[in-house]
C-alpha positions in Angstrom: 32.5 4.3 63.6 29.3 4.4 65.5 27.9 4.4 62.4 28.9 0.8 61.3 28.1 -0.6 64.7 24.6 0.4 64.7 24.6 -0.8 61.0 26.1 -4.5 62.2 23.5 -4.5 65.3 20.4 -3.8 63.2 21.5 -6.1 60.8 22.6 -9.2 63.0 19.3 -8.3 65.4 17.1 -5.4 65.3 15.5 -6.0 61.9 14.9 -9.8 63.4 13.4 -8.8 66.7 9.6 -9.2 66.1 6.9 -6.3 65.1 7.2 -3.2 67.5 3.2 -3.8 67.9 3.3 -7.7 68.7 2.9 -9.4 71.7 6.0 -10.7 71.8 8.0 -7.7 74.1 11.5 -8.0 74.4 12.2 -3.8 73.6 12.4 -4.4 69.7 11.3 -0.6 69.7 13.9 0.8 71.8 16.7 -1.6 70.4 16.1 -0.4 66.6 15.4 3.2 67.8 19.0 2.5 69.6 20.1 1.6 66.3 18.8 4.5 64.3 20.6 7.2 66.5 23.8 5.4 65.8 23.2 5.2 61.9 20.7 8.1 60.6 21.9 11.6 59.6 19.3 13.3 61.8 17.2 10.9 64.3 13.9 12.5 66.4 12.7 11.3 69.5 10.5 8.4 70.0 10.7 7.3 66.3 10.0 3.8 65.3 11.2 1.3 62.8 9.6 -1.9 62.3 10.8 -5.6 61.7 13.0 -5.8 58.7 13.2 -2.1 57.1 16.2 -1.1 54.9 17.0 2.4 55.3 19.7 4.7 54.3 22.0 6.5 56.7 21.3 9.7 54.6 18.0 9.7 56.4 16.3 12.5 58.5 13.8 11.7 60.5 11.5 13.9 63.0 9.9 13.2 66.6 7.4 10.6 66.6 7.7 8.6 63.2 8.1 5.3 62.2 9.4 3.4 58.9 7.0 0.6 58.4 7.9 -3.0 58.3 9.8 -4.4 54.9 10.0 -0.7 53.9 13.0 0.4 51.8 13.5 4.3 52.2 16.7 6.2 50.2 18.2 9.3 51.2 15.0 11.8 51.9 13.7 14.4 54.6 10.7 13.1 56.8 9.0 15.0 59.0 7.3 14.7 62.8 4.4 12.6 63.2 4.8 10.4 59.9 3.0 7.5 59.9 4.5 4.6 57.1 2.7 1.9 56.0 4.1 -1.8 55.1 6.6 -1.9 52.2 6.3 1.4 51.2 9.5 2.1 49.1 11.1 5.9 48.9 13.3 6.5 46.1 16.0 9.4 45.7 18.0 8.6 42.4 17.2 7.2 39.0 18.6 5.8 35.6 19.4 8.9 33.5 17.7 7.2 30.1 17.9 11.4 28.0 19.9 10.2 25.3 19.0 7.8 22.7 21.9 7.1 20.7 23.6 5.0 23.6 21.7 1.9 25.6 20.5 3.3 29.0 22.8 0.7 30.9 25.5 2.9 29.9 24.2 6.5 30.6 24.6 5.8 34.5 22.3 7.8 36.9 20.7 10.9 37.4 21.3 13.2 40.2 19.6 13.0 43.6 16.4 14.7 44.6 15.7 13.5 48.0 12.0 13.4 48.8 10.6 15.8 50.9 7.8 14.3 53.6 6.4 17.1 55.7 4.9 16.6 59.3 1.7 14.6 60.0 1.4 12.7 57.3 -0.3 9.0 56.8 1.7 6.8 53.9 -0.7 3.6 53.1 0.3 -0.1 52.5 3.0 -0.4 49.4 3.1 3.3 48.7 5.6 4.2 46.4 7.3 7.6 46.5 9.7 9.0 43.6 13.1 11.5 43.6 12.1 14.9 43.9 8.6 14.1 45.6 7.1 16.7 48.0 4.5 16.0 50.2 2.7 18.4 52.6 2.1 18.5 55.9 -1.2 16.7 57.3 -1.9 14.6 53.8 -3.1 11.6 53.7 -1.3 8.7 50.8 -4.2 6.2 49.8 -2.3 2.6 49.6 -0.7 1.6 46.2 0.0 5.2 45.3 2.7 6.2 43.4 4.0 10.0 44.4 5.5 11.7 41.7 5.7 15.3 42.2 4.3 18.2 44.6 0.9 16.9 47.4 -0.7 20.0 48.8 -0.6 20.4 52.2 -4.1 18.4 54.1 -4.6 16.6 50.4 -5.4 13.1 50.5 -3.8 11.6 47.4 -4.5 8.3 45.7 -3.7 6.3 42.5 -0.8 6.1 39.7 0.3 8.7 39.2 -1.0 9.8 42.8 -3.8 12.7 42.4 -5.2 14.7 45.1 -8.9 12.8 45.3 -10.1 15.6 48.5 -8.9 18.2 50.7 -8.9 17.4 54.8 -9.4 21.3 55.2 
């Protein structure tokens, strides 16, 4: 039940209230962070979710984070310290398209692989990342990137697919 009435409060009002970072204050912050206790699996302290967001309830989030405004986030695991860019989009399930000898609109979906997002991480503007996706802690995710598969830990990544480009380290 708490559930659905954080649900109908961030939807009538906390993804309206203006950007956590305007100059505008009327505790849009603490209002959607309200929110996010009542609906998310597993909600950290001090986390932040920004104007407009669509997020799953399957959600874990660490201490610290934020979902970035117009971002649309599926079931995954993020970790502490998680900075997220604007309309990043985080995907857990896909079209199954393995067989050919029926039209893909038929063959349903495949199962989920939540993505992983480890602790300190910085997600750039429009960053997209894919089921099964595993990123390390203390990486850096260039803007545009598409995440695929595995980001070693301090790697900063860029590009489509997304390629480590240097180490931090």
């Amino acid at each position: 039940m708490k559930k659905y009435i954080g649900l109908l409060l961030y939807n009538i009002i906390g993804k309206h209230l203006p950007l956590s970072y305007s100059n505008i204050r009327v505790g849009q912050k603490s209002f959607r962070y309200f929110c996010a206790k009542l609906i998310l699996k597993d909600c950290g302290k001090n986390i932040n979710i920004e104007k407009n967001a669509k997020f799953s309830s399957k959600i874990s989030i660490g201490d610290n984070s934020g979902i970035g405004e117009r971002c649309s986030v599926a079931k995954c695991r993020i970790g502490n310290n998680v900075m997220m860019g604007r309309e990043c989009i985080i995907i857990s399930q896909n079209h199954d398209f393995s067989r050919t000898d029926i039209p893909m609109t038929e063959q349903g979906f495949s199962a989920e692989e939540p993505p992983v997002i480890g602790d300190d991480v910085w997600i750039g503007h429009r960053v997209i990342i894919l089921p099964g996706a595993k990123i390390g802690n203390g990486c850096v995710i260039g803007a545009g990137a598409v995440v695929t598969g595995t980001i070693p830990d301090y790697s900063v990544a860029a590009g489509v697919p997304a390629r480590v480009i240097r180490k931090r380290k």
